[in-house]
TORRO-71516 format. One record per residue: residue in three letters; x, y, z of N, C-alpha, C, O in turn. Coordinates in pm, 1 decimal. Layout:
N
{nudren 'ALA' {X Y Z} {X Y Z} {X Y Z} {X Y Z}}
...
//
This chain:
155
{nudren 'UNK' {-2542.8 308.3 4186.2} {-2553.3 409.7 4290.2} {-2412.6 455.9 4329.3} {-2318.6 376.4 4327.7}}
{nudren 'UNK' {-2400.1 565.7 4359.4} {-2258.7 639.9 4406.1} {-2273.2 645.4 4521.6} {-2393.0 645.5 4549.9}}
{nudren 'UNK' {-2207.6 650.4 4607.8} {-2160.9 624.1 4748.5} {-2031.5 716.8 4792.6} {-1910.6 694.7 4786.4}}
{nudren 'UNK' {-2094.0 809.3 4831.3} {-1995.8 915.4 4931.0} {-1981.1 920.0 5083.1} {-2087.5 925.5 5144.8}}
{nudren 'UNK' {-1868.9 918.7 5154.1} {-1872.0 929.0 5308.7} {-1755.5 1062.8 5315.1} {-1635.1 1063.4 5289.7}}
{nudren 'UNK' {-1841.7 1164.7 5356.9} {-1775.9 1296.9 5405.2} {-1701.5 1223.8 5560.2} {-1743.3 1137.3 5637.2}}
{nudren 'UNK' {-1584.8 1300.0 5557.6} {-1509.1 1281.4 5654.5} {-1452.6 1391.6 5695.4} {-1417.0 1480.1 5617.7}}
{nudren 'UNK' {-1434.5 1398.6 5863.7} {-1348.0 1525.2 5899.3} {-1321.2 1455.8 6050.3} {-1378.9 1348.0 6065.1}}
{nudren 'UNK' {-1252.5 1496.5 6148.4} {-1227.8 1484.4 6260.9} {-1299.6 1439.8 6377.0} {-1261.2 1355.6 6458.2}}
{nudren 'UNK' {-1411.0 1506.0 6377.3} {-1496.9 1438.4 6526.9} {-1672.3 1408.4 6443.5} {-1740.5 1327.8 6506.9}}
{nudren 'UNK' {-1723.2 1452.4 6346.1} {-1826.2 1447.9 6235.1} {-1955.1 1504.0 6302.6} {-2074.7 1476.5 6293.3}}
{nudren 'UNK' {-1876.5 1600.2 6379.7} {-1995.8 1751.5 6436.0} {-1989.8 1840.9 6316.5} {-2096.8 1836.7 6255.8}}
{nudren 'UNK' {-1893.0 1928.6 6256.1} {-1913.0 2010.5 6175.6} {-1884.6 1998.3 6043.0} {-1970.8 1988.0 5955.7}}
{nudren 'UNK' {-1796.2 1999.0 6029.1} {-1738.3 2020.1 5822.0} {-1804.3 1887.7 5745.5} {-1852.1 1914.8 5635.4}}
{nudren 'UNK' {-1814.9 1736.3 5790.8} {-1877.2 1645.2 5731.1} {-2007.5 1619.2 5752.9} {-2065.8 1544.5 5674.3}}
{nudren 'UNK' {-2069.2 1670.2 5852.1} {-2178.9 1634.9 5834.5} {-2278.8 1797.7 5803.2} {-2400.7 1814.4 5808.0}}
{nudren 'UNK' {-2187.2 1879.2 5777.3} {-2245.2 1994.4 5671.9} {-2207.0 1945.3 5525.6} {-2287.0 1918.2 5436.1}}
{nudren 'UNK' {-2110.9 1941.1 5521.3} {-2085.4 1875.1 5325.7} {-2183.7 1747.7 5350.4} {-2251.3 1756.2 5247.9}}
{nudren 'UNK' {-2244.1 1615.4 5432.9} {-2302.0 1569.0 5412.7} {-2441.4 1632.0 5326.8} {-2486.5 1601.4 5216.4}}
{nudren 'UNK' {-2500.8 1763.2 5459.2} {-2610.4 1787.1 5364.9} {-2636.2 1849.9 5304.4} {-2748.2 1846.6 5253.5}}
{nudren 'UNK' {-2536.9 1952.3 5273.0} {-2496.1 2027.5 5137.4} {-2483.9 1918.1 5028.1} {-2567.5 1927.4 4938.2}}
{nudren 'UNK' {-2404.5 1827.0 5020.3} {-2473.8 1750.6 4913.1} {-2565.8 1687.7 4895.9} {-2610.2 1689.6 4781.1}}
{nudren 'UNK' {-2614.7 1630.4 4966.0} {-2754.2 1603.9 4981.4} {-2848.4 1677.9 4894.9} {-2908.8 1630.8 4798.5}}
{nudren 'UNK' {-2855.0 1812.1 4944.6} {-2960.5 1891.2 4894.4} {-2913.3 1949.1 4723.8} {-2988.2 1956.3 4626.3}}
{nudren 'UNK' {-2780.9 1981.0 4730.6} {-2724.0 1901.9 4537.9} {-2783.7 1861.2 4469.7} {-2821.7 1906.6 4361.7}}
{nudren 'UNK' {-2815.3 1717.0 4544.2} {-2831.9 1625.6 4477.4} {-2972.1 1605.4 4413.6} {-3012.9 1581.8 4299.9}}
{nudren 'UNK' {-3031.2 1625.8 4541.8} {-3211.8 1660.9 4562.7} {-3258.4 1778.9 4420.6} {-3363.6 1768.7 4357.5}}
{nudren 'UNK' {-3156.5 1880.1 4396.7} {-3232.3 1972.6 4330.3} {-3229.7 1934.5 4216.3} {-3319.3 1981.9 4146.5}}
{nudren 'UNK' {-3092.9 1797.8 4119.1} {-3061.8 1809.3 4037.4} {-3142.6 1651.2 4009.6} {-3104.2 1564.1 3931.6}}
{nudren 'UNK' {-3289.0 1646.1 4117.6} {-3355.8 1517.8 4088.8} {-3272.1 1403.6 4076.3} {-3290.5 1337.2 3974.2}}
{nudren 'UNK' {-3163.3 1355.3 4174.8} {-3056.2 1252.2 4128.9} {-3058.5 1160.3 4277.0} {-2974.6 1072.4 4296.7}}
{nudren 'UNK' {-3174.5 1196.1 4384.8} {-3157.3 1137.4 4515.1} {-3122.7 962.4 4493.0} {-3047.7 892.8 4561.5}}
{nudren 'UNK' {-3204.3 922.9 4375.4} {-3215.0 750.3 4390.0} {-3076.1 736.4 4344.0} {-3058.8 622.6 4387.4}}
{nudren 'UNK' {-2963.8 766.7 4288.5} {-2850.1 744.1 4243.5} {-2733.9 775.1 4335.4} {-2616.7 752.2 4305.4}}
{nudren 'UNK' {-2777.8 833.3 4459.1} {-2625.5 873.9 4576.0} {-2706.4 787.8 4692.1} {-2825.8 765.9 4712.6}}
{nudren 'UNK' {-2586.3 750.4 4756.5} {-2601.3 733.8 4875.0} {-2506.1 772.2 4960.8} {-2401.4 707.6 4962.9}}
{nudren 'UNK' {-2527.3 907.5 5066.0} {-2431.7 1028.6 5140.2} {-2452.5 1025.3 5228.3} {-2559.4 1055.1 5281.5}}
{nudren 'UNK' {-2279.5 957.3 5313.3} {-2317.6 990.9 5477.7} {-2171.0 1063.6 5507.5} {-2092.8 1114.0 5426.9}}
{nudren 'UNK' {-2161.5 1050.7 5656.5} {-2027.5 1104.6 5685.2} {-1981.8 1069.5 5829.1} {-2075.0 1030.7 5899.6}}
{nudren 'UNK' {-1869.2 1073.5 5885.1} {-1804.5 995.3 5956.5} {-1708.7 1063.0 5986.2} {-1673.5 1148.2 5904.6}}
{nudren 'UNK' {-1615.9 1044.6 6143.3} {-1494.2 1110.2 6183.5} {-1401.9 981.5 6200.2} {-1433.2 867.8 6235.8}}
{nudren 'UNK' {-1273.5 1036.7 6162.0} {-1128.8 992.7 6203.5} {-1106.7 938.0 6337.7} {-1042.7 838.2 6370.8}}
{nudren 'UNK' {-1183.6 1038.0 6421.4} {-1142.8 1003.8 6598.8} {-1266.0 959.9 6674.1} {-1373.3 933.2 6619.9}}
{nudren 'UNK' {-1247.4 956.0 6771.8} {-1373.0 906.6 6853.3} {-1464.9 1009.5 6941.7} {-1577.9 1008.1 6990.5}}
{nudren 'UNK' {-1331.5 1117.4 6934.0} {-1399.1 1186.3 7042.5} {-1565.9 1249.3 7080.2} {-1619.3 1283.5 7185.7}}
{nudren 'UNK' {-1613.9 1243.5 6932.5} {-1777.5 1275.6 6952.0} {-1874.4 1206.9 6895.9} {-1985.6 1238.7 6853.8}}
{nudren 'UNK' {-1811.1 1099.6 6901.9} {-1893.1 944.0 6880.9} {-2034.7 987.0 6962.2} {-2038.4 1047.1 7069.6}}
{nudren 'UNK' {-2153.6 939.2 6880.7} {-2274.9 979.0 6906.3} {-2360.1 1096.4 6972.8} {-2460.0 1098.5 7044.7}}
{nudren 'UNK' {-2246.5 1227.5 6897.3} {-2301.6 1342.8 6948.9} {-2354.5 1415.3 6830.5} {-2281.7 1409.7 6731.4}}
{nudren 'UNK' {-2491.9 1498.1 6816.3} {-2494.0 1560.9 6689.0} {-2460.0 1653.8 6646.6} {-2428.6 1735.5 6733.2}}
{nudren 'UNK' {-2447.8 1689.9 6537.5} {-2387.4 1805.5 6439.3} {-2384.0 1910.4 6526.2} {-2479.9 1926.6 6601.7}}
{nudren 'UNK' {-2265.1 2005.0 6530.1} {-2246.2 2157.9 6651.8} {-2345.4 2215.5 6591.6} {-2395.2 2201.3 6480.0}}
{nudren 'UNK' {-2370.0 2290.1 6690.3} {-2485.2 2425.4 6671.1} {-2485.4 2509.2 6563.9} {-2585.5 2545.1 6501.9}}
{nudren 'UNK' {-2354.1 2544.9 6539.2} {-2295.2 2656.7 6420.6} {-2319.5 2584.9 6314.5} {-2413.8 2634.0 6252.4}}
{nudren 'UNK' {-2267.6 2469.2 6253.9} {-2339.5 2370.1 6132.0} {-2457.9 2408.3 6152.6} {-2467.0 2504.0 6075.8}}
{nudren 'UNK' {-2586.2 2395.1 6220.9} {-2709.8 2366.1 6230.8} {-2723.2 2484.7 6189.1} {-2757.2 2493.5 6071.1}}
{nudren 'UNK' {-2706.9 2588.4 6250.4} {-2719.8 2771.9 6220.9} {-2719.6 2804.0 6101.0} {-2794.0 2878.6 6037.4}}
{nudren 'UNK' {-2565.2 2698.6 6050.0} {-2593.5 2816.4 5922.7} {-2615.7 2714.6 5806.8} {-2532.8 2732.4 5717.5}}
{nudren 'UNK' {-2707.7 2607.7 5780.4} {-2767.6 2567.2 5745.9} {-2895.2 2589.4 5727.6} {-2952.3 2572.0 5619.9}}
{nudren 'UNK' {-2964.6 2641.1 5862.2} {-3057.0 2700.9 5846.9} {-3089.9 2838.8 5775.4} {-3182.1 2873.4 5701.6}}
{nudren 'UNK' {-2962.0 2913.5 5833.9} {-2964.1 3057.0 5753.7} {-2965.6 3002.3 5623.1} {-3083.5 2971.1 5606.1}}
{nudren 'UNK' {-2904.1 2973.8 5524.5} {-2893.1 2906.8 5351.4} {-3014.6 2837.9 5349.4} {-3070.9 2835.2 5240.0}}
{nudren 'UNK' {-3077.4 2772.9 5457.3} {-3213.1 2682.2 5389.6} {-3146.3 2583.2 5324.2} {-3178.6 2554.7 5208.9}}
{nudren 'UNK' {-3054.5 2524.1 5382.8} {-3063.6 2372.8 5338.6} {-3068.0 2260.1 5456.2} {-2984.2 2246.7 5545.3}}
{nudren 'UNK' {-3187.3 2181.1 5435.2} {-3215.1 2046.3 5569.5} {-3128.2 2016.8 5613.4} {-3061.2 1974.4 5519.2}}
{nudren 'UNK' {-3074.0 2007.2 5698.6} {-2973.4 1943.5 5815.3} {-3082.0 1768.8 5775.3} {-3199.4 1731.9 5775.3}}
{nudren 'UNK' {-2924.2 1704.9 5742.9} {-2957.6 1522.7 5771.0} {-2919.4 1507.0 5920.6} {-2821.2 1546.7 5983.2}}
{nudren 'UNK' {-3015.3 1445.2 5952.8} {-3003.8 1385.5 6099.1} {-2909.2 1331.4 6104.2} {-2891.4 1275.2 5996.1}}
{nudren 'UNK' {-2804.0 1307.0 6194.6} {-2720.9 1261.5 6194.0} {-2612.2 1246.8 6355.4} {-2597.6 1358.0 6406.2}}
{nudren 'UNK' {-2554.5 1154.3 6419.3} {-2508.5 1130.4 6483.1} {-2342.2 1103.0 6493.0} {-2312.4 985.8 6470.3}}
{nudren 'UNK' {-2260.2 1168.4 6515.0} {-2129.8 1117.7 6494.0} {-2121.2 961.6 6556.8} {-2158.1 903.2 6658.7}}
{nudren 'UNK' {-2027.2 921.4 6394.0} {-1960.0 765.9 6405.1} {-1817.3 789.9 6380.9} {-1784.5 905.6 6354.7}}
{nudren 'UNK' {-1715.3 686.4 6386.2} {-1616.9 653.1 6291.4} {-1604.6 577.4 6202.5} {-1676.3 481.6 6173.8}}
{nudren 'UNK' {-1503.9 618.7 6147.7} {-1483.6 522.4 5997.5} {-1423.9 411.4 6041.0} {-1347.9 419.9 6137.5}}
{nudren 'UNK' {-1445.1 298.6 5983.6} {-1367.7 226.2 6018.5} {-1345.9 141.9 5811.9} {-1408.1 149.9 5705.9}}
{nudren 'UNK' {-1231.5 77.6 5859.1} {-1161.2 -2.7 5750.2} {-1270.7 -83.6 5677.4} {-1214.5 -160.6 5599.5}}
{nudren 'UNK' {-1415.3 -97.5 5671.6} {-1496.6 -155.5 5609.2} {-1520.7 -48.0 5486.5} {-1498.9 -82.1 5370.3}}
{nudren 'UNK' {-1574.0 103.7 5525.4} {-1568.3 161.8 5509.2} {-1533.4 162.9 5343.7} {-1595.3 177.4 5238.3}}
{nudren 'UNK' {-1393.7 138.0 5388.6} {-1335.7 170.7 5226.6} {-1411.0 27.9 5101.2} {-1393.2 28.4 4979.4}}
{nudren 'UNK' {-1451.9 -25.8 5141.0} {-1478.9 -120.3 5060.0} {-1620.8 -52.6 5004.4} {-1641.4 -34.6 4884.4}}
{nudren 'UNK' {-1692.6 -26.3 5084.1} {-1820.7 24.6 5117.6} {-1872.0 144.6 5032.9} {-1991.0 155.4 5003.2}}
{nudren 'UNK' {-1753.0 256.6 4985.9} {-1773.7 333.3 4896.1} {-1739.9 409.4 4803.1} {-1625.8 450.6 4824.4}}
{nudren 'UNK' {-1777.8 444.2 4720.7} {-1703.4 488.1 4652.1} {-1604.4 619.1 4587.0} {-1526.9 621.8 4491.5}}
{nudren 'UNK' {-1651.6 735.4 4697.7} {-1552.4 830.1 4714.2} {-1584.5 847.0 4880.1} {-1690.3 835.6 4942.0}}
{nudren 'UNK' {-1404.7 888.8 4938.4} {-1383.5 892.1 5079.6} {-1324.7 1036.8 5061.1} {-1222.4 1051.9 4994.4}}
{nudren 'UNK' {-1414.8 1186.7 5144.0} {-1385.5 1306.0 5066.7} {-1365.9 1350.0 5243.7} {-1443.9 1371.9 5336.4}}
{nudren 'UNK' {-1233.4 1347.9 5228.5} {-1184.1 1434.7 5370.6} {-1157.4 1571.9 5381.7} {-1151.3 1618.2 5267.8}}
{nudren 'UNK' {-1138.9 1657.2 5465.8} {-1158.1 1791.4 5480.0} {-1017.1 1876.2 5466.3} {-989.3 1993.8 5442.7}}
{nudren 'UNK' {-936.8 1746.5 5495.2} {-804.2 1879.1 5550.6} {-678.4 1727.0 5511.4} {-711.3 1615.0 5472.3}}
{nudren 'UNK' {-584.0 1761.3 5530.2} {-494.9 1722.2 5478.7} {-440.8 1575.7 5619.4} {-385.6 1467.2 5600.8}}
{nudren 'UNK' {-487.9 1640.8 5745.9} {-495.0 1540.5 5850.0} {-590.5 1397.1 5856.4} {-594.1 1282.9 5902.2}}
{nudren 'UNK' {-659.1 1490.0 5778.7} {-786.9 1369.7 5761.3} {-749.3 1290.7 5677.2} {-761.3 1172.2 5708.3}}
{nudren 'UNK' {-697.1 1319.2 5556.4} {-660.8 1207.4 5443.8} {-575.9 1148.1 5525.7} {-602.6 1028.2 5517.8}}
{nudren 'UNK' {-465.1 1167.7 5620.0} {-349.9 1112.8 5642.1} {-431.3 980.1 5742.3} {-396.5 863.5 5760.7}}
{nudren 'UNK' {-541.7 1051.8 5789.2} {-596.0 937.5 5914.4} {-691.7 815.8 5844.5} {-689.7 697.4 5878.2}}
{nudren 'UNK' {-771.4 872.9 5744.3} {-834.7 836.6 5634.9} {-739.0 675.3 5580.7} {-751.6 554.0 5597.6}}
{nudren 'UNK' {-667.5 746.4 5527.1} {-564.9 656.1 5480.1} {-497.8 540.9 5601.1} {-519.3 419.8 5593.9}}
{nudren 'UNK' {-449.7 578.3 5663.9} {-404.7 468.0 5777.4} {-492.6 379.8 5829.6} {-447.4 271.3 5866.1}}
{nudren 'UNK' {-649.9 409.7 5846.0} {-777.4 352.2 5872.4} {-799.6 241.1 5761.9} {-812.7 120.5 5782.9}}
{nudren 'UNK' {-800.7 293.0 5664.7} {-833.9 234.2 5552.3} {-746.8 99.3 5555.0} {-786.1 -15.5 5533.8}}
{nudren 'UNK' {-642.2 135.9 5580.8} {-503.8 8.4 5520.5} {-496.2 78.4 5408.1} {-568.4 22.7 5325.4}}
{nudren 'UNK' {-431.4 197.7 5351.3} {-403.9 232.4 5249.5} {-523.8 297.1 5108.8} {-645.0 292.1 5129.7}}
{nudren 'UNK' {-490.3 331.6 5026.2} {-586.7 370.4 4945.5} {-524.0 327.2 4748.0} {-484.9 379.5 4643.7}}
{nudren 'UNK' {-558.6 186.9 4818.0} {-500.5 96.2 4708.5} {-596.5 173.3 4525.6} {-550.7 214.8 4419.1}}
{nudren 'UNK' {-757.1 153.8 4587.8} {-853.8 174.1 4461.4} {-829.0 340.1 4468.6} {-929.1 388.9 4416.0}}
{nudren 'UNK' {-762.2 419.9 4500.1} {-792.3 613.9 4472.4} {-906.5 644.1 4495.5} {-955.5 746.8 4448.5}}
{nudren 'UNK' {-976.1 557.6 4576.4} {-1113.2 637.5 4647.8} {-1132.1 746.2 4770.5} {-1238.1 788.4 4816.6}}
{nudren 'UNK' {-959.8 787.6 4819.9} {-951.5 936.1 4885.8} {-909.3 1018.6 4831.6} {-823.0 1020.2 4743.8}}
{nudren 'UNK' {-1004.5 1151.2 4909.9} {-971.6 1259.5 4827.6} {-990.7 1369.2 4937.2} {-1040.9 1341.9 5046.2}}
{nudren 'UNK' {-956.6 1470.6 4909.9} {-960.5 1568.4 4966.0} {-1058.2 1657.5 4903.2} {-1062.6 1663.1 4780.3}}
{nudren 'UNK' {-1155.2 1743.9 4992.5} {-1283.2 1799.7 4899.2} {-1233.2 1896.0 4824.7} {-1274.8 1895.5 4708.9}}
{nudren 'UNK' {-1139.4 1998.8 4859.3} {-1135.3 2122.1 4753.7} {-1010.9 2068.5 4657.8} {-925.5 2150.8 4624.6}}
{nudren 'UNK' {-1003.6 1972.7 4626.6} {-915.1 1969.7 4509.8} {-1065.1 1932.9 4350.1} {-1079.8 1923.6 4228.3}}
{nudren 'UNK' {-1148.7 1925.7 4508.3} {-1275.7 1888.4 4321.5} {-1301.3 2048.7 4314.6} {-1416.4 2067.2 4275.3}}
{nudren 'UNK' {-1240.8 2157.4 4336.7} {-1274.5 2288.7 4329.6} {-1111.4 2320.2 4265.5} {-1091.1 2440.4 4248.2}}
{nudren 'UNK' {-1039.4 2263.4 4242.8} {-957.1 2275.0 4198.6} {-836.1 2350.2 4275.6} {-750.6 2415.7 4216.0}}
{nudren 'UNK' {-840.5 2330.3 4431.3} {-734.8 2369.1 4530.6} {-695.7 2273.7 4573.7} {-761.2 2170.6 4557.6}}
{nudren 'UNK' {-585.1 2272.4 4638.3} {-516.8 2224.9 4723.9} {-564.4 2269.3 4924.2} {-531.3 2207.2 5025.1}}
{nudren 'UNK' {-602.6 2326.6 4918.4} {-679.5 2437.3 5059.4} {-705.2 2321.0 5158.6} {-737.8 2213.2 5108.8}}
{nudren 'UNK' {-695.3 2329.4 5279.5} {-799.5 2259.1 5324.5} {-957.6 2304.2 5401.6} {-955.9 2400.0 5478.9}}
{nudren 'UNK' {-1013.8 2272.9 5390.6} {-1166.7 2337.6 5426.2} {-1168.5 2358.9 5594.4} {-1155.8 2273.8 5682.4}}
{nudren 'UNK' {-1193.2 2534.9 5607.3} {-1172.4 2604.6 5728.8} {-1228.1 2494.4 5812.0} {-1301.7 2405.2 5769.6}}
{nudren 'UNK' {-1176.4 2512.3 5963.2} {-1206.8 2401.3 6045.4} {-1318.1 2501.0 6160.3} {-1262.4 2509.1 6269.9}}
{nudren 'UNK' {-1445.4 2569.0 6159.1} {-1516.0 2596.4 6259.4} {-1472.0 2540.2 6410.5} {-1497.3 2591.7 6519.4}}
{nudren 'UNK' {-1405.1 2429.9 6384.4} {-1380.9 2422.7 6583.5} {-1347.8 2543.3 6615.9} {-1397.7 2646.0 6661.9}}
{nudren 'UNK' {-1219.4 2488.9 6567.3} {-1123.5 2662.0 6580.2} {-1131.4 2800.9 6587.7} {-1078.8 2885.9 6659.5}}
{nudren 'UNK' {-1220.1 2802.2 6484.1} {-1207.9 2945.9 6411.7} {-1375.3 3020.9 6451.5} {-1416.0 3135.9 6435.3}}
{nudren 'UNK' {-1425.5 2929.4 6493.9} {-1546.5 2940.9 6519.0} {-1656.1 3045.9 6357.0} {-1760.1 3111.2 6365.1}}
{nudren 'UNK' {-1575.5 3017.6 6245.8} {-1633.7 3083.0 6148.9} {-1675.8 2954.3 6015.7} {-1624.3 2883.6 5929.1}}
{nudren 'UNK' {-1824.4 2995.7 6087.6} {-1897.4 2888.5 6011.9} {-1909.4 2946.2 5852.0} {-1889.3 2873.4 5754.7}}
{nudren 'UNK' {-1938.5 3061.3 5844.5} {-1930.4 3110.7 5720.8} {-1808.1 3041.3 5612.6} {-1836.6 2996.5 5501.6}}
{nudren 'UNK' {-1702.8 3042.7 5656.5} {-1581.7 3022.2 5538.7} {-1574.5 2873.6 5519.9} {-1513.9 2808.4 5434.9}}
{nudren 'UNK' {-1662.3 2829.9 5634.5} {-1658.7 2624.1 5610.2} {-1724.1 2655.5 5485.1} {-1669.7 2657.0 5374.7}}
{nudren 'UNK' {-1905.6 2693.0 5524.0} {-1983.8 2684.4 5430.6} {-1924.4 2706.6 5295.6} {-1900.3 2614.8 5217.3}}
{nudren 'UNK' {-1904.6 2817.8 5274.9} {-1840.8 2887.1 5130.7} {-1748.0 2766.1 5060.9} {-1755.9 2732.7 4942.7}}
{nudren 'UNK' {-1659.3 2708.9 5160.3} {-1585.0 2567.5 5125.7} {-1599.9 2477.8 5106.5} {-1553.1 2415.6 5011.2}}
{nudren 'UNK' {-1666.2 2440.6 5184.8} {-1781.6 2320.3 5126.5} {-1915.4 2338.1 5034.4} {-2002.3 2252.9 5015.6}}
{nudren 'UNK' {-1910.8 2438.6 4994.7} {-2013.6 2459.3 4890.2} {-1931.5 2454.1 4735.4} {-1970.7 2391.4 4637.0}}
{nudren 'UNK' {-1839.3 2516.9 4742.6} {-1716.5 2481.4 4662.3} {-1657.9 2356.6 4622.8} {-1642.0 2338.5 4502.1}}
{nudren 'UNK' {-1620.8 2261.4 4709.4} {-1615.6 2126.0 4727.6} {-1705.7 2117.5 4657.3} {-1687.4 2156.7 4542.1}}
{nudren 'UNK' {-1865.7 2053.9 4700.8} {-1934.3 1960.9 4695.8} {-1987.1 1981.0 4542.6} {-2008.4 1883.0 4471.2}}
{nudren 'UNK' {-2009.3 2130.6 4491.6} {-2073.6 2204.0 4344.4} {-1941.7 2074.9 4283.2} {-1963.9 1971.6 4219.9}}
{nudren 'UNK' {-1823.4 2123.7 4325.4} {-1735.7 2064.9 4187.1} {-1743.8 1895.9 4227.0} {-1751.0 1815.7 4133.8}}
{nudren 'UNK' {-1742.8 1865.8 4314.1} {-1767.1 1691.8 4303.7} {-1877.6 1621.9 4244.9} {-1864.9 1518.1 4180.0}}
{nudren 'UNK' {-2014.0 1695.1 4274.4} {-2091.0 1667.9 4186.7} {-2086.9 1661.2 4049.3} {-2167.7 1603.5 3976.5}}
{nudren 'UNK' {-1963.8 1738.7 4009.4} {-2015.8 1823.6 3847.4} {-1883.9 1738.9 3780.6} {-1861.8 1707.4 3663.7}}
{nudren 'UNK' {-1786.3 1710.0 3936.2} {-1683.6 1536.6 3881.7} {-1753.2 1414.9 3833.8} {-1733.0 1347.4 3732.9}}
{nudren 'UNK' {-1853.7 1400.2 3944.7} {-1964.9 1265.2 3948.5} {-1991.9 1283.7 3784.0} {-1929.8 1221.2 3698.0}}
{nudren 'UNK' {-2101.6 1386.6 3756.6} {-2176.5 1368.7 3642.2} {-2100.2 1390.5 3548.5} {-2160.0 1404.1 3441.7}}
{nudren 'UNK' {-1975.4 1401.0 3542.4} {-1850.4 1387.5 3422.9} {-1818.5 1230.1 3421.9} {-1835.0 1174.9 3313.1}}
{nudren 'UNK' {-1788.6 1175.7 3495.5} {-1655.0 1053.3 3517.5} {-1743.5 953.6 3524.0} {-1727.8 854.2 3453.1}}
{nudren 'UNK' {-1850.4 965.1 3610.6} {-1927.7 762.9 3674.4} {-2093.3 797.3 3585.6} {-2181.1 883.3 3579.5}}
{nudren 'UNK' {-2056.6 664.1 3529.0} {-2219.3 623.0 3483.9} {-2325.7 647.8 3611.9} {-2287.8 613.7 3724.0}}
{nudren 'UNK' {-2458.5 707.1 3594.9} {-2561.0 762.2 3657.6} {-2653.6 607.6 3643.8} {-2640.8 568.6 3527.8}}
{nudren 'UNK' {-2731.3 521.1 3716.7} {-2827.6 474.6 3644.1} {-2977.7 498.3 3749.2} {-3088.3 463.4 3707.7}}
//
């Protein structure tokens, strides 16, 4: 089984939309029994609050299920726990990483480098433009999948 934990900052918007953007990936390409996909923030600040409204919105607009989901943090178990740690922005790896104790096994990553950028994936707090997350994380998650079914045995 493969084991992904989307990560971003408070795990209201960008991770727990790439959560179920891949999710539903995964679902179409009949591969649910082989992932196991959650997601998690760096900070605390919205520890057990759910996904923002704008995630939910435009999830719904695309028609893909929103996973229930509650913001947690990551914590240093974490890294043992799975097997890709796919952060949003370049802050996140940095927090990612310090959480971790380092990223001895190369199990962080940043999502749009599996799209083949360097970018980091628009931040909706901010910008309040859920559209250009989506588009980014749809980007992300198409090419991580299409990493998965290149690189790691499926069983």
């Amino acid at each position: 089984m493969i084991k992904i934990l989307f990560i971003c900052h408070g795990n209201i918007c960008r991770s727990t939309m790439a959560e179920s953007v891949m999710t539903h990936l995964v679902k179409q390409k009949k591969l649910e029994s082989a992932f196991y996909i959650n997601s998690a923030a760096t900070s605390r600040e919205e520890i057990g609050n759910p996904p923002h409204y704008g995630t939910v919105n435009k999830l719904r607009e695309v028609k893909i299920p929103l996973i229930p989901h509650r913001a947690v943090q990551m914590t240093a178990q974490d890294y043992a726990a799975y097997d890709y740690l796919i952060g949003m922005d370049t802050a996140n790896i940095r927090n990612m990483t310090r959480i971790a104790g380092g990223d001895s096994e190369s199990k962080i990553y940043k999502l749009l480098t599996f799209a083949g950028s360097g970018r980091d994936v628009a931040d909706p707090w901010y910008t309040g433009d859920f559209d250009t997350t989506y588009k980014d994380i749809m980007e992300g998650c198409d090419g991580l999948l299409q990493h998965i079914l290149e690189h790691d045995q499926l069983n």
